[in-house]
N, C-alpha and C positions, 0 to 999 in steps of 0.2 A: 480170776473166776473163783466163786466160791459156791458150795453146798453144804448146806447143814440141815440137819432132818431131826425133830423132836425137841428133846430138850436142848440138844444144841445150837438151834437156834435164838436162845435167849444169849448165851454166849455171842456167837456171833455178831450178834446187832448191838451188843454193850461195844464189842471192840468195835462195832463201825462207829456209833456214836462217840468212845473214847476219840476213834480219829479226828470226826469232825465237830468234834470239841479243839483238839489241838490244830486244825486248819482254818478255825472261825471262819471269818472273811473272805479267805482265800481257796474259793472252790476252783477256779481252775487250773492251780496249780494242783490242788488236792488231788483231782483227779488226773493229773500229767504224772505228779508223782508217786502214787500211791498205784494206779492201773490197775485197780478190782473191778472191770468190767462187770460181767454177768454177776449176781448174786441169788440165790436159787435156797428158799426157805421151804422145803415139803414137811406136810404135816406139823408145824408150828407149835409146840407143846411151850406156848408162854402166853400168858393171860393178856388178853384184848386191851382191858382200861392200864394196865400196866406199858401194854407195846403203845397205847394212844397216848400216854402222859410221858415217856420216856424218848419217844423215838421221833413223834411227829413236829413237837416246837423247835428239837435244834434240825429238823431238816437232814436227817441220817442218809436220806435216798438221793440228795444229789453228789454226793461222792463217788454214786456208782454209775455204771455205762445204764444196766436196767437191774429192776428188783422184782423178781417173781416170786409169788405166795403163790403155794397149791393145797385147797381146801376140800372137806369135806364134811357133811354134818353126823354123817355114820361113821365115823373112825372111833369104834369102841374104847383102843387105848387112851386116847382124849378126852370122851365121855365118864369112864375112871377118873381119871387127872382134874373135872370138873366136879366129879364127887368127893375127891381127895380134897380139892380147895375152896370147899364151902361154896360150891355153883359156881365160881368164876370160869366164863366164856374164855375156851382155849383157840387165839388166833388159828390154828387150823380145821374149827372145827364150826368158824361163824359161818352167820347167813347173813344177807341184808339186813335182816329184821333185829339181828342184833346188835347193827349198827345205830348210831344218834344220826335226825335228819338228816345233818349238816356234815357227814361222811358219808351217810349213803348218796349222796347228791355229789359229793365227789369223787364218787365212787363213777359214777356214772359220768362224770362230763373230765374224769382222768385227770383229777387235778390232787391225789393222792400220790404223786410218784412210785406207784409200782405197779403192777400188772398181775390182779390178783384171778385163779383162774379156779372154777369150783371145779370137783373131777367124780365125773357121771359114770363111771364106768365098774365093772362088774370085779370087786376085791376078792380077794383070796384071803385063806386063815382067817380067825376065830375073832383077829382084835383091829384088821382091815386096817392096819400101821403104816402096813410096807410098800402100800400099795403104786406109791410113785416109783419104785425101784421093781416090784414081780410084775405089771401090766405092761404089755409093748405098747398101748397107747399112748399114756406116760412117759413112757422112757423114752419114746419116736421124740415129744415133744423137749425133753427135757438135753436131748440129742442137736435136734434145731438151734435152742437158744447156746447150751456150750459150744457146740462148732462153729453155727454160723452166726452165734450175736443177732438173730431174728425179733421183730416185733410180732406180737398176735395180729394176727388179721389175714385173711384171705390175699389180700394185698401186699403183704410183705413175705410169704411164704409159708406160715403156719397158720392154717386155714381153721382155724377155735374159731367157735361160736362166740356173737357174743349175745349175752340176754337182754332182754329189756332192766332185769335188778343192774346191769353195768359189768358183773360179773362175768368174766370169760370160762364158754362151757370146754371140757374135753370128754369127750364118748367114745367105747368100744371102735375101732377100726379105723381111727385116727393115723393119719392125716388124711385120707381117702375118703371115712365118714363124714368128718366136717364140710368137706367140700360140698360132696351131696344134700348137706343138710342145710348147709347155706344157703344154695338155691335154691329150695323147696323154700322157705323163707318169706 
């Protein structure tokens, strides 16, 4: 199991990709012997076309049991970090819209290998960073996947929304709210 939050998530995903560079071929073993299950990316402070050209063609995400992103488009310290690097889009801080057709469409039909979840819910502090770690919605979820290895979905126990963009919602009073909001649906 791993978490990395910010800028450490560019780190992170170099050492997964280093692994599955040195496992090429051999993903089941890979992941027999390597057992990084869960991997959990909050607030993502590494540039979109960067993680698109780096991470997607050697297939970084089948090494892992699941990969979750948690995004949001209002995380100030991000919005800095994109003023810092001449506009470039900070994977925790895309939309749909910032994705090319042909990932938003895999976005949707989950053939992206990870489980990217946008998060609706009410931040604290000035730069809305921390916010997967100060909100109990967040941390309920983030709880789910380290303990019990959960998929999203109503159906497997962690009851997120999902959108019509493909993107899975998380709201104030989660896991409780989801449920309710599901069915009203």
């Amino acid at each position: 199991m791993s978490n990395a939050h910010s800028r450490g998530t560019g780190i992170t995903l170099t050492v997964l990709r280093d692994l599955r560079l040195i496992y090429k071929n051999a993903v089941p073993e890979a992941r027999e012997r390597l057992k990084l299950g869960q991997v959990i990316l909050a607030a993502p402070d590494i540039d979109l076309q960067v993680a698109n050209e780096l991470f997607h063609p050697d297939k970084v995400f089948e090494i892992v049991d699941r990969m979750t992103v948690y995004l949001t488009p209002d995380d100030k310290a991000l919005g800095l970090a994109v003023w810092l690097y001449s506009g470039k889009t900070r994977v925790g801080s895309t939309t749909v819209e910032d994705l090319a057709p042909a990932e938003a469409a895999a976005l949707k039909e989950d053939r992206l290998g990870l489980d990217a979840i946008e998060v609706k819910v009410k931040k604290k502090g000035s730069h809305r960073h921390t916010y997967w770690i100060e909100n109990p919605a967040v941390l309920s979820d983030v709880i789910l996947i380290l303990r019990d290895g959960l998929a999203p979905g109503r159906q497997h126990g962690r009851p997120l929304i999902r959108a019509d963009s493909g993107l899975w919602e998380i709201h104030d009073g989660y896991p409780h709210a989801g449920v309710h909001a599901a069915e009203t649906k």
